[in-house]
KOLTOR-352901 format. One line per field, with one value per atom (N, C-alpha, C): x, y, z; residue number from 1; atom name. Coordinates in nm, 3 decimals. Layout:
BEGIN
c1 <- [X:...]
c2 <- [Y:...]
c3 <- [Z:...]
num <- [NUM:...]
atome <- [CA:...]
This chain:
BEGIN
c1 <- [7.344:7.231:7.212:7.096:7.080:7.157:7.262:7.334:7.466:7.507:7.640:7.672:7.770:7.793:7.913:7.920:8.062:8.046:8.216:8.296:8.409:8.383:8.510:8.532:8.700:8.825:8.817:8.750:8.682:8.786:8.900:8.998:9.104:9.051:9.120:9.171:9.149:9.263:9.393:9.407:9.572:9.563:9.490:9.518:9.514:9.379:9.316:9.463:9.527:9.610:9.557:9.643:9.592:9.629:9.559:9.608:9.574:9.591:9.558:9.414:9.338:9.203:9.115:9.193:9.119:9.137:9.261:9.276:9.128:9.151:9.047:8.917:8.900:8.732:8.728:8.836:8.860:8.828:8.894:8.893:8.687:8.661:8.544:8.442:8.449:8.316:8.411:8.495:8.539:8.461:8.468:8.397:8.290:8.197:8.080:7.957:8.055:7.924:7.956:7.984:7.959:7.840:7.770:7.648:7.540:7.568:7.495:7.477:7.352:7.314:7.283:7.270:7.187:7.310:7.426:7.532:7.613:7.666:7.687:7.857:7.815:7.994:8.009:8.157:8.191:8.300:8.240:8.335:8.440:8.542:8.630:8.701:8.697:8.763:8.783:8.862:8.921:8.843:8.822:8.762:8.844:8.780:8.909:9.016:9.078:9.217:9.288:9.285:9.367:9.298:9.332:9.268:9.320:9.446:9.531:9.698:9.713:9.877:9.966:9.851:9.962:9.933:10.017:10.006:10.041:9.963:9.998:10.104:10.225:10.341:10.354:10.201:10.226:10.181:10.082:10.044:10.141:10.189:10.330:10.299:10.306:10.281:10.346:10.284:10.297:10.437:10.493:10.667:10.642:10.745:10.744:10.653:10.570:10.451:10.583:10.541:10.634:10.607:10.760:10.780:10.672:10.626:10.506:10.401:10.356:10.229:10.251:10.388:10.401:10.416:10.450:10.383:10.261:10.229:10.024:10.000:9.979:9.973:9.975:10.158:10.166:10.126:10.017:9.966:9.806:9.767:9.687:9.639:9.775:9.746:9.719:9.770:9.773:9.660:9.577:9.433:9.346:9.366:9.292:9.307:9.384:9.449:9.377:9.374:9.299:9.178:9.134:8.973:8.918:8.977:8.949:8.957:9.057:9.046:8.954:8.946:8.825:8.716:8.673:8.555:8.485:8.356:8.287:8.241:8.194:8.145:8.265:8.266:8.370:8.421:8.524:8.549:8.655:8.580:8.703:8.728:8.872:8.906:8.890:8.803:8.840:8.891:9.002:9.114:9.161:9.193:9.217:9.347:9.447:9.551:9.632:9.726:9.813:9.730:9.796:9.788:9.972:9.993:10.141:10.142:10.247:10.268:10.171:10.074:9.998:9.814:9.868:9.700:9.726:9.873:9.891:9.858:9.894:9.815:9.670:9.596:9.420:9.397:9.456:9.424:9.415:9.577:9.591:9.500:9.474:9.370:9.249:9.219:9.081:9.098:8.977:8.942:8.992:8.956:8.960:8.993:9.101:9.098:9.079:9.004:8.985:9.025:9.103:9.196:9.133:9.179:9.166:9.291:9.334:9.458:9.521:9.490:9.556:9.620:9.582:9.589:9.779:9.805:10.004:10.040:10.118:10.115:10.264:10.301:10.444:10.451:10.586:10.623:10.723:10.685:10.815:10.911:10.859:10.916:11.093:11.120:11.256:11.324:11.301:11.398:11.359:11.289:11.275:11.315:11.368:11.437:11.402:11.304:11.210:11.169:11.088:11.071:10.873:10.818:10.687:10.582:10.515:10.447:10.298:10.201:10.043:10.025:10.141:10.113:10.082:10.144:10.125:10.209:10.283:10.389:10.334:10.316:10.254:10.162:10.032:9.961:10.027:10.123:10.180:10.262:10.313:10.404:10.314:10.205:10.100:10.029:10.022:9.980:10.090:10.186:10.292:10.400:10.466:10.535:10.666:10.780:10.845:10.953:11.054:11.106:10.995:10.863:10.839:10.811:10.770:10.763:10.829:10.998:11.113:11.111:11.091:11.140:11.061:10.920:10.824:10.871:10.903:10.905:11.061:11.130:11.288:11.342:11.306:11.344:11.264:11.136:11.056:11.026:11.027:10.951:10.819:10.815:10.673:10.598:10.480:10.468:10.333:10.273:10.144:10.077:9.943:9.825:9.860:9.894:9.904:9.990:10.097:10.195:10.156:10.028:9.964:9.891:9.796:9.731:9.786:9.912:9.974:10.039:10.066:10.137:10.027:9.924:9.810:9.727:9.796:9.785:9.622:9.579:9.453:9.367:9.282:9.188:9.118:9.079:9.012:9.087:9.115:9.134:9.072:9.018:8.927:8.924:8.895:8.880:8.874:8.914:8.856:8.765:8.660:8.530:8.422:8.495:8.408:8.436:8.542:8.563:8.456:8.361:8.293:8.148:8.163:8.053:8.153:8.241:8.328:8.277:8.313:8.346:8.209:8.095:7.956:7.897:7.944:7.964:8.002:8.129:8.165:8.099:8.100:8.029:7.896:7.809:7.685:7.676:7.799:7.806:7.872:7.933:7.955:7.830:7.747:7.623:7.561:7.505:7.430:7.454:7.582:7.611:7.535:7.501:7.480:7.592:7.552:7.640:7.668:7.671:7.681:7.823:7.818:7.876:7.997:7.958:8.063:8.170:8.107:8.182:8.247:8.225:8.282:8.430:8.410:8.522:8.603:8.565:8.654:8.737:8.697:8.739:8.857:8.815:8.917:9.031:8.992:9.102:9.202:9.167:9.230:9.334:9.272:9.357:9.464:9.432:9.563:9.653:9.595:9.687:9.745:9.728:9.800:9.855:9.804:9.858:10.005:10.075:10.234:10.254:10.221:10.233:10.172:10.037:9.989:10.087:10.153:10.189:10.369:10.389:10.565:10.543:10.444:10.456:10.407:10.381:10.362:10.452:10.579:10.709:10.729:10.630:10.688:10.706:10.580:10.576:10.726:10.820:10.867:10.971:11.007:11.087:11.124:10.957:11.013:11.026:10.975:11.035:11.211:11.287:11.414:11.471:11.378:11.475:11.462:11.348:11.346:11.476:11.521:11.622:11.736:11.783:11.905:11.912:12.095:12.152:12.092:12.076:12.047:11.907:11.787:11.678:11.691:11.793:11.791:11.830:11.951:12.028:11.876:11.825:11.727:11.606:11.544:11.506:11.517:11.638:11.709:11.721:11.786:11.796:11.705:11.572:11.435:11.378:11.427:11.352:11.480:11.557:11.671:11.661:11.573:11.594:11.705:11.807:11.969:11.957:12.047:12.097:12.152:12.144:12.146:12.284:12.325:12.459:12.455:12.428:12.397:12.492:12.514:12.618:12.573:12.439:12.435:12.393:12.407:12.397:12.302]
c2 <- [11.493:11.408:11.306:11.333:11.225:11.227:11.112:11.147:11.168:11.224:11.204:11.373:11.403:11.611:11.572:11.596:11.646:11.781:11.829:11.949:11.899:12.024:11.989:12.130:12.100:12.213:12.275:12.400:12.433:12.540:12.534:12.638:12.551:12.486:12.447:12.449:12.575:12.653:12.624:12.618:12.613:12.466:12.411:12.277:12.236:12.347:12.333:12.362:12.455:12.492:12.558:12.565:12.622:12.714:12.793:12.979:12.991:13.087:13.140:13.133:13.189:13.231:13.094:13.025:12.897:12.769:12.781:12.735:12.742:12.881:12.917:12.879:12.911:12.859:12.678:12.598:12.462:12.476:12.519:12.499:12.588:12.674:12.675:12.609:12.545:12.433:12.291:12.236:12.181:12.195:12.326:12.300:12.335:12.356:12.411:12.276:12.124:12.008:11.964:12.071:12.038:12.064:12.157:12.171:12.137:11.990:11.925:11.807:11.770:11.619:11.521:11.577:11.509:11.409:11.567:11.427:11.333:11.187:11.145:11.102:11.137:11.095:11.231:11.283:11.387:11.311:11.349:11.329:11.418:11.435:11.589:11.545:11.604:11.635:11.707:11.724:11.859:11.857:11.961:11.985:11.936:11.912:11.896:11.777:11.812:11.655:11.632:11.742:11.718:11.719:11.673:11.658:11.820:11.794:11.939:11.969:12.052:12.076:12.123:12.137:12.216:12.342:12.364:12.516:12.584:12.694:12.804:12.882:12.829:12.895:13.103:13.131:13.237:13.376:13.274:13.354:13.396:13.479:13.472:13.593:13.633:13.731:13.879:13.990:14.117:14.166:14.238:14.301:14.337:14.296:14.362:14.335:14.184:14.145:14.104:14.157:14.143:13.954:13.895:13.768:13.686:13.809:13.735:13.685:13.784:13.753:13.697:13.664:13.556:13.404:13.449:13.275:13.236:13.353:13.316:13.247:13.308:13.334:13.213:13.140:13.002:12.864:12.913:12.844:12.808:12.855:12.861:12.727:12.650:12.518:12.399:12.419:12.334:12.379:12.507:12.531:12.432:12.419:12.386:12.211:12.165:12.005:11.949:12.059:12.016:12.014:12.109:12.097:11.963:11.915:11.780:11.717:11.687:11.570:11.601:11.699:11.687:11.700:11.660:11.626:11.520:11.560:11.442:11.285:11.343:11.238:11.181:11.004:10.990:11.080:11.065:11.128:11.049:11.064:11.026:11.098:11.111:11.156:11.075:11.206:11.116:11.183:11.085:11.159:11.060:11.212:11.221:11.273:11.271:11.325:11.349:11.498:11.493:11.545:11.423:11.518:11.530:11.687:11.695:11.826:11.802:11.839:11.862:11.999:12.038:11.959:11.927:11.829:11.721:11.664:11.515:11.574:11.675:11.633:11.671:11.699:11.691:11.527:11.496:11.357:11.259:11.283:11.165:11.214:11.308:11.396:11.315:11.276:11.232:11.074:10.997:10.884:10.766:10.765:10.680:10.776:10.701:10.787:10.671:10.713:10.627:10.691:10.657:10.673:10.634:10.714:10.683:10.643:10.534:10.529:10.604:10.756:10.851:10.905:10.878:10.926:10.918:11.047:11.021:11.099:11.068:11.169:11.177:11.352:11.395:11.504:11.486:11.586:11.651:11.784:11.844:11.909:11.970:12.039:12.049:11.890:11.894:11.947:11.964:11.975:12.162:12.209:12.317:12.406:12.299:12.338:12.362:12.302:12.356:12.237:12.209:12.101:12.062:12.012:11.958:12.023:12.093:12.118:12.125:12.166:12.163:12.018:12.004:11.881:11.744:11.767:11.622:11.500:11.524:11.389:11.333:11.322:11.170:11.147:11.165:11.104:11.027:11.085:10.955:10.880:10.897:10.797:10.704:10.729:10.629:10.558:10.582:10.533:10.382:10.427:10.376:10.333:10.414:10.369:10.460:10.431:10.532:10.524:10.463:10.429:10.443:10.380:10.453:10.623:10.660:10.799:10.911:10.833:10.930:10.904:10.795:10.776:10.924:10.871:11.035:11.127:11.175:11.343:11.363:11.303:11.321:11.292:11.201:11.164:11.196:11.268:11.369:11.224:11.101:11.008:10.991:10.999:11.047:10.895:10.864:10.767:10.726:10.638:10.675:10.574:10.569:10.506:10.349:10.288:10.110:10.129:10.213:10.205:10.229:10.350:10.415:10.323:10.214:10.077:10.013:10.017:9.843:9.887:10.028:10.060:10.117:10.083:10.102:10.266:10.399:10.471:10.510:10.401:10.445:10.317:10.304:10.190:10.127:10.245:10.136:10.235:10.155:10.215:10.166:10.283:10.244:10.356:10.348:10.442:10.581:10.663:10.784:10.794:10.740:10.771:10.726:10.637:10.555:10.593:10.730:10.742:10.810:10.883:10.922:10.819:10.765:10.644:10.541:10.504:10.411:10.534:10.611:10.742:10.715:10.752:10.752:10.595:10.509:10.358:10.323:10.368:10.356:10.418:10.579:10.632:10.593:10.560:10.501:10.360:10.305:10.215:10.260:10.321:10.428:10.493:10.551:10.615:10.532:10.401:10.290:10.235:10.255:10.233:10.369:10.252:10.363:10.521:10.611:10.740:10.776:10.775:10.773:10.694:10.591:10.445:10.513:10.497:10.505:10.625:10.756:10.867:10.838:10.764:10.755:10.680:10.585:10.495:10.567:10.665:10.723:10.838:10.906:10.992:10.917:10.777:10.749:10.701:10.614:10.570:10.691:10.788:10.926:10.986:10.970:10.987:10.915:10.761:10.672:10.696:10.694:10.689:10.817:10.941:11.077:11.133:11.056:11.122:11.208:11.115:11.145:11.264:11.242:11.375:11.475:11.434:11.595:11.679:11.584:11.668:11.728:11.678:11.694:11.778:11.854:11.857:12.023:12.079:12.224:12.302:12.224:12.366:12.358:12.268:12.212:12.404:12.458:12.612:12.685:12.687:12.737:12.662:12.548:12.487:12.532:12.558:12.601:12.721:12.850:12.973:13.003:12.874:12.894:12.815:12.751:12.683:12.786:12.861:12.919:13.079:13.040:13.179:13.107:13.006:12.941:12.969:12.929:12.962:12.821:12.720:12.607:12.629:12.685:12.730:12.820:12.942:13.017:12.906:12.860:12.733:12.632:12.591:12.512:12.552:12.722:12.732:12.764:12.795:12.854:12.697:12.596:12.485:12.439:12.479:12.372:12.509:12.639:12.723:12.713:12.650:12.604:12.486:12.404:12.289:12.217:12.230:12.188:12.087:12.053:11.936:12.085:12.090:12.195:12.127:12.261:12.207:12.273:12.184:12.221:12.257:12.342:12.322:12.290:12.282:12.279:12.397:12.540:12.688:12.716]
c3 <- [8.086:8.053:8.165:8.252:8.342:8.417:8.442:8.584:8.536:8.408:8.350:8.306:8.368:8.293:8.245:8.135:8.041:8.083:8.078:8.042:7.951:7.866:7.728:7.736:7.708:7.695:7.603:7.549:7.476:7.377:7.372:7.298:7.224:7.081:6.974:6.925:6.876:6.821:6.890:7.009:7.092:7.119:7.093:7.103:7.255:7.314:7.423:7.535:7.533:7.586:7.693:7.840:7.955:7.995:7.969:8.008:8.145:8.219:8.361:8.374:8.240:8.262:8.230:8.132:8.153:8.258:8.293:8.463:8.569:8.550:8.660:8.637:8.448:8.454:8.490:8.461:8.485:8.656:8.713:8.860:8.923:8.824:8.882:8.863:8.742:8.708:8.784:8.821:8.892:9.038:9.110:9.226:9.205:9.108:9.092:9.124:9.104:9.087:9.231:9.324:9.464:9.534:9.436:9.477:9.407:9.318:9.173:9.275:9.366:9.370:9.281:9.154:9.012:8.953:8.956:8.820:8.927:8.892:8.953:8.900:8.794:8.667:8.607:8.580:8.503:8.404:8.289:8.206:8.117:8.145:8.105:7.979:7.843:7.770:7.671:7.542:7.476:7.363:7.333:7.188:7.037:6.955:6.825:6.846:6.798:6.791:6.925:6.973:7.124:7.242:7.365:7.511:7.510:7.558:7.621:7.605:7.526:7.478:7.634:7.724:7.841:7.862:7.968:7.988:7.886:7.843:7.730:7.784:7.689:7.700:7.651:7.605:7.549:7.630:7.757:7.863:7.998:7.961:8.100:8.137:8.299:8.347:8.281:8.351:8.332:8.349:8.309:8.306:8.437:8.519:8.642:8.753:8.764:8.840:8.984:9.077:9.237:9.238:9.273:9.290:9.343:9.463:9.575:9.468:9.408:9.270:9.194:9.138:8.998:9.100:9.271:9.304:9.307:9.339:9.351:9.183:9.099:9.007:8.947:8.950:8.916:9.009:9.087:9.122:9.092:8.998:8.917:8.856:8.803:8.792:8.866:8.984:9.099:9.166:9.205:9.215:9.129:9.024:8.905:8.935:8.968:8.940:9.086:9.203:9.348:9.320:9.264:9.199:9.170:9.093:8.955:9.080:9.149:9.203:9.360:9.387:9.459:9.452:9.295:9.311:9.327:9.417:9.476:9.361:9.279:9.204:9.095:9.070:8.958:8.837:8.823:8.701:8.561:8.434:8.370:8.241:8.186:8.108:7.942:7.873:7.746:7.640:7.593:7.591:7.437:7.339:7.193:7.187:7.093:7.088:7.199:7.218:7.365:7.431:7.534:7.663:7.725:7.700:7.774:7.869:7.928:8.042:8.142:8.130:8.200:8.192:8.048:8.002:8.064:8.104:8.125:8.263:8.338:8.473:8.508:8.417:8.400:8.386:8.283:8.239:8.390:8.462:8.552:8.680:8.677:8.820:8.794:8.682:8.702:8.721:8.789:8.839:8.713:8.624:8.489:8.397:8.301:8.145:8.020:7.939:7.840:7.675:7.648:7.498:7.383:7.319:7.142:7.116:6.968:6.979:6.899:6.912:6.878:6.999:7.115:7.240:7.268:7.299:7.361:7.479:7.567:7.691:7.660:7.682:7.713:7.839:7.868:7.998:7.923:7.874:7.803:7.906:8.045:8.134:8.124:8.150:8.204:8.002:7.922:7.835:7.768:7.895:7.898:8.021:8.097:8.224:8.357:8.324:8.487:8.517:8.650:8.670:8.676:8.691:8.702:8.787:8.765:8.885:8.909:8.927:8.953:9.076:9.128:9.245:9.183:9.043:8.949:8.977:9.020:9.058:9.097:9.223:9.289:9.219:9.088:9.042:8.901:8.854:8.762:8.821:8.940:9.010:9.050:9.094:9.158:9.043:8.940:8.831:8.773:8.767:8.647:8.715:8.900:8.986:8.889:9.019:9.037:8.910:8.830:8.711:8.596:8.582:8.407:8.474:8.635:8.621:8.545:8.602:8.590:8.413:8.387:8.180:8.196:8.221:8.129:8.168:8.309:8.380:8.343:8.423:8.416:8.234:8.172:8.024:7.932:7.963:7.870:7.740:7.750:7.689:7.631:7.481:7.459:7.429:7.519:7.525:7.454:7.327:7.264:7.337:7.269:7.336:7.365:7.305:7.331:7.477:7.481:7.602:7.713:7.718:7.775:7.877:7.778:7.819:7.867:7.802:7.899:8.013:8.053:8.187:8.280:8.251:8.359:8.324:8.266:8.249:8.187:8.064:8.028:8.058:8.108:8.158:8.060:7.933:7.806:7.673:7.600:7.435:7.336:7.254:7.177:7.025:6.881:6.804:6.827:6.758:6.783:6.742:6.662:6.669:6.778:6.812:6.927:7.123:7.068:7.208:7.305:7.278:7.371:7.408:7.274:7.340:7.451:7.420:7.545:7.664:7.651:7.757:7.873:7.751:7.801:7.864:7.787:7.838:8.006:7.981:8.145:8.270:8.219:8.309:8.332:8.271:8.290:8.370:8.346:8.474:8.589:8.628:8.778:8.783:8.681:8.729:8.799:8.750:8.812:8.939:8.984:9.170:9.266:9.390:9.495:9.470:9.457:9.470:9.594:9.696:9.817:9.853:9.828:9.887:9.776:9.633:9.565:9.567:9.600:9.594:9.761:9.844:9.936:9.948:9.824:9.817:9.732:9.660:9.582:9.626:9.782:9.859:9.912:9.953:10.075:9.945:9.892:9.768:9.729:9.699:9.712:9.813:9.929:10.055:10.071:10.041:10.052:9.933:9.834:9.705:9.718:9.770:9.754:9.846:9.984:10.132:10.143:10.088:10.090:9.983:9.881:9.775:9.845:9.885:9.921:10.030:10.117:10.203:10.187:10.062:10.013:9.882:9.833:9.685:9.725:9.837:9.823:9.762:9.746:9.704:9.539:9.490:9.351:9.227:9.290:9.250:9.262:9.407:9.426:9.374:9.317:9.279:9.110:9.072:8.930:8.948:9.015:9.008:9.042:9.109:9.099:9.007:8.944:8.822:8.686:8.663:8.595:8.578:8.684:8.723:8.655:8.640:8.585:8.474:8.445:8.315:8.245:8.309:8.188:8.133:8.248:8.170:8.038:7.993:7.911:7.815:7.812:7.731:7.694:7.766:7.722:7.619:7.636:7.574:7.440:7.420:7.332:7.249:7.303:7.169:7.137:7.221:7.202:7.076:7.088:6.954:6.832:6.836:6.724:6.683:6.767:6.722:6.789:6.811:6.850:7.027:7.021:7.141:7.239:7.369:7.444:7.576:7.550:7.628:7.772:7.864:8.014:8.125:8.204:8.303:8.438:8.498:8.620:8.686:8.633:8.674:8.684]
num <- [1:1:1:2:2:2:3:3:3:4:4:4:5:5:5:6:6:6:7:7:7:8:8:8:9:9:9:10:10:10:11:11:11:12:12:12:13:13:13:14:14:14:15:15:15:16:16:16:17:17:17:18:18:18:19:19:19:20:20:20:21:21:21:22:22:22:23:23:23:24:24:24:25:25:25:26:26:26:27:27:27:28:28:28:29:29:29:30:30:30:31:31:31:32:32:32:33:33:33:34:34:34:35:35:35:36:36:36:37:37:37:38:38:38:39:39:39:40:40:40:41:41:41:42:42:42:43:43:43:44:44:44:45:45:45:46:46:46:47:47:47:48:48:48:49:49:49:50:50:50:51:51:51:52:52:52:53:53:53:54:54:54:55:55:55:56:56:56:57:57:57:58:58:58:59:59:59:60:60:60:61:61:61:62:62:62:63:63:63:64:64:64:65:65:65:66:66:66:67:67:67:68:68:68:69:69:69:70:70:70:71:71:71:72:72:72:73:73:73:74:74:74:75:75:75:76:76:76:77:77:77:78:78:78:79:79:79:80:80:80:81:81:81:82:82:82:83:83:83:84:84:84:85:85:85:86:86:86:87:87:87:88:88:88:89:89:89:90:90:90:91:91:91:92:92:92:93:93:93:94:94:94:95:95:95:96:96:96:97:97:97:98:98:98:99:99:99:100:100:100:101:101:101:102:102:102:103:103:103:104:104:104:105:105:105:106:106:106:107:107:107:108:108:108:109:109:109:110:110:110:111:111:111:112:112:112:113:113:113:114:114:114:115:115:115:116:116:116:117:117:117:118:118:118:119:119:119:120:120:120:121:121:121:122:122:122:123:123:123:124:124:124:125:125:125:126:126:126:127:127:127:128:128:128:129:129:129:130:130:130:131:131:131:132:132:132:133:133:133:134:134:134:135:135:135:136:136:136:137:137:137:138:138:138:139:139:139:140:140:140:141:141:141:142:142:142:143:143:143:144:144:144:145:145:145:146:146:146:147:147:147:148:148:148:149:149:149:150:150:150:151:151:151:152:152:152:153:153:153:154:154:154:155:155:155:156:156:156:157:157:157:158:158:158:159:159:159:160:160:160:161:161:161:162:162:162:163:163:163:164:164:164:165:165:165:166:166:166:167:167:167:168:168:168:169:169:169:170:170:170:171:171:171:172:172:172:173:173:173:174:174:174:175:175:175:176:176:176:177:177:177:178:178:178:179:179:179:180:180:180:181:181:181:182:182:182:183:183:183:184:184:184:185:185:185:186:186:186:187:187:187:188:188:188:189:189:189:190:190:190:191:191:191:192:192:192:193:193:193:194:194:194:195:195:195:196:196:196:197:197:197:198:198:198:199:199:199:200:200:200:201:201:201:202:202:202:203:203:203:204:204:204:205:205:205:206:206:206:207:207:207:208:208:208:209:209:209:210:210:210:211:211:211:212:212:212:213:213:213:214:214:214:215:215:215:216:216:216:217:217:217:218:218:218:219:219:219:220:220:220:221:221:221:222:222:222:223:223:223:224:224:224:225:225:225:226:226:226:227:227:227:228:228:228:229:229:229:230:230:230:231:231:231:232:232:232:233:233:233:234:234:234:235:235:235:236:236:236:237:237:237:238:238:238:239:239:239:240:240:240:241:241:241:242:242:242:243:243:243:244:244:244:245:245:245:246:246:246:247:247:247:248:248:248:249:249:249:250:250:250:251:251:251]
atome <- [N:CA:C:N:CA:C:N:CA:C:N:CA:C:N:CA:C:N:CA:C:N:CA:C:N:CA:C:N:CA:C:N:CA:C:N:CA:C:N:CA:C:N:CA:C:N:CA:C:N:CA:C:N:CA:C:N:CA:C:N:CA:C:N:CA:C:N:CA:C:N:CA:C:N:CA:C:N:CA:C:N:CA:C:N:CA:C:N:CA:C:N:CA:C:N:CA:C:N:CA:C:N:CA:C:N:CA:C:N:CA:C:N:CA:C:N:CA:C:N:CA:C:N:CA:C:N:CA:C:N:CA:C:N:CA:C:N:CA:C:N:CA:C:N:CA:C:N:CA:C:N:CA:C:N:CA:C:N:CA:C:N:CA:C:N:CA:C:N:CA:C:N:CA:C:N:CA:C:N:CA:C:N:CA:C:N:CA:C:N:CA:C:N:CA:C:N:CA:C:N:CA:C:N:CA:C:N:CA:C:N:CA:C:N:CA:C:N:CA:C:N:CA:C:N:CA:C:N:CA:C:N:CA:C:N:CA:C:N:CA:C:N:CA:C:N:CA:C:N:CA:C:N:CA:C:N:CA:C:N:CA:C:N:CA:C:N:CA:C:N:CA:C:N:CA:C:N:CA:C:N:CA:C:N:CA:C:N:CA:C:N:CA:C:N:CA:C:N:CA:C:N:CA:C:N:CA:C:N:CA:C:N:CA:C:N:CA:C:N:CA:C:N:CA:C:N:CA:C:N:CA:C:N:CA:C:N:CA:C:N:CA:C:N:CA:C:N:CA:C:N:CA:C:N:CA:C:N:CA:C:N:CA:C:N:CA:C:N:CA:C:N:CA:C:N:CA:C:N:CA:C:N:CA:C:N:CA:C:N:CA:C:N:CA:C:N:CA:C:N:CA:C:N:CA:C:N:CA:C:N:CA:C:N:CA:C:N:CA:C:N:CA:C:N:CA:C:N:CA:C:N:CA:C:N:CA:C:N:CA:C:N:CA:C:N:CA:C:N:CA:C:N:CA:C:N:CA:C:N:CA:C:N:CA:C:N:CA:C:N:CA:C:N:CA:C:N:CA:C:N:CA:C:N:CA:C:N:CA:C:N:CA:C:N:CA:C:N:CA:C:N:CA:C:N:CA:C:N:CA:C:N:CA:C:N:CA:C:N:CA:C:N:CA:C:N:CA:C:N:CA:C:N:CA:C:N:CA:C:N:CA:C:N:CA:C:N:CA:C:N:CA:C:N:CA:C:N:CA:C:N:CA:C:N:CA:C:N:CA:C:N:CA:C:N:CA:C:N:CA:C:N:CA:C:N:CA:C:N:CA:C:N:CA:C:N:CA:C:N:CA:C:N:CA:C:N:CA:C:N:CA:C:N:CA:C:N:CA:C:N:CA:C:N:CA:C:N:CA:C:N:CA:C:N:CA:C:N:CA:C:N:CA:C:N:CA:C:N:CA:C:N:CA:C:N:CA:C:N:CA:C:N:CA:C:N:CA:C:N:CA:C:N:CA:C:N:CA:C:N:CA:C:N:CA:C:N:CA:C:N:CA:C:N:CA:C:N:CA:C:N:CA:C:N:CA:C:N:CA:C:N:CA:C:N:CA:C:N:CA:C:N:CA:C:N:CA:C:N:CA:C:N:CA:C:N:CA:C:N:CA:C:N:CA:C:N:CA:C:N:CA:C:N:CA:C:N:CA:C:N:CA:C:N:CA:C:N:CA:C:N:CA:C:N:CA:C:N:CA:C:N:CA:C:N:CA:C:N:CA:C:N:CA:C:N:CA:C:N:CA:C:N:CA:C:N:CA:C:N:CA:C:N:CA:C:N:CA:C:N:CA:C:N:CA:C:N:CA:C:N:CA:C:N:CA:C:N:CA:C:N:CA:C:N:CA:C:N:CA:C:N:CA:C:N:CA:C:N:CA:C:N:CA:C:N:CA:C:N:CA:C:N:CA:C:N:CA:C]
């Protein structure tokens, strides 16, 4: 409408979970408003009660896909996460229920996020044994700084909306009924600046705030394809479908 495009995560049922195929449609309407002079704000969020549960744990490659292809492959998310943030015009997240793991790095990719205070972000990764990846680190480290990073990523800390606010994480909180008018609120004031001037400051702001991640965070893929080979990954998943405290060795 005017100078403002929503995209919403349109699969509810999973609690807007991120499969391969919805990765990709994320990453193509992502670069698609590169050739939109009109919108000047995108506003991204999930259908139903949740932003985004994460990567869909139920989509896992083919029996027997060659190593080379299950790296391409899991890079799918980190395609998807370069997208968001390169896009030209502001962006902000509005954001209902979780956002974890893989939703929490949609959420922090975009420019502003604005909460309901239903709103909670988790990193389940580490108590599933693997470590973080789509090139998300440096954007909650740059957010929240390097100790509340590690509580969330390294201590899997589930953190709800008030905490969210006071550690810089969501910029406004507001009802869940009232969240897409806040949503539409803000953006309509980023619409109202020069677009030019503004998407310019939001390029370079980008560059500084990510320089260092971008250029240390290519292996984060290859980091979880060898963590996933470990004995504590099997151990991990195994107490997280029992329920039980998981006994680790290091292997």
């Amino acid at each position: 409408e005017e100078y403002i495009t929503t995209l919403t995560m349109q699969r509810p049922e999973r609690a807007n979970a991120l499969s391969h195929a919805h990765l990709a449609e994320l990453e193509h309407a992502a670069l698609s408003l590169r050739d939109d002079p009109d919108t000047r704000v995108v506003i991204l969020t999930g259908a139903g009660k949740h932003f985004s549960s994460g990567a869909d744990l139920q989509d896992t490659p083919a029996a027997g896909m060659p190593l080379v292809q299950r790296r391409r492959r899991a890079r799918m998310g980190e395609r998807a996460i370069e997208a968001i943030l390169g896009i030209d015009q502001i962006t902000i997240a509005a954001w209902r229920g979780a956002a974890m793991g893989g939703g929490a790095c949609v959420a922090t990719a975009c420019d502003f996020r604005i909460g309901s205070h239903s709103a909670f972000m988790e990193y389940p990764e580490v108590d599933l044994g693997i470590n973080l990846m789509w090139k998300s680190l440096p954007l909650i480290v740059s957010l929240v700084g390097p100790a509340r990073a590690k509580r969330l990523v390294a201590g899997a800390e589930r953190a709800d909306a008030q905490t969210l606010y006071d550690w810089g994480v969501l910029d406004h909180l507001t009802d869940d009924e009232n969240l897409m008018a806040k949503a539409i609120e803000v953006a309509a004031q980023y619409a109202s600046k020069p677009p030019i001037a503004a998407q310019m400051i939001k390029q370079s702001t980008n560059q500084l705030a990510y320089a260092l991640g971008s250029s240390i965070m290519h292996m984060d893929v290859d980091q979880n394809l060898f963590a996933a080979t470990s004995e504590d990954r099997g151990a991990a998943i195994t107490a997280k479908l029992n329920k039980e405290t998981g006994s680790f060795t290091g292997n």
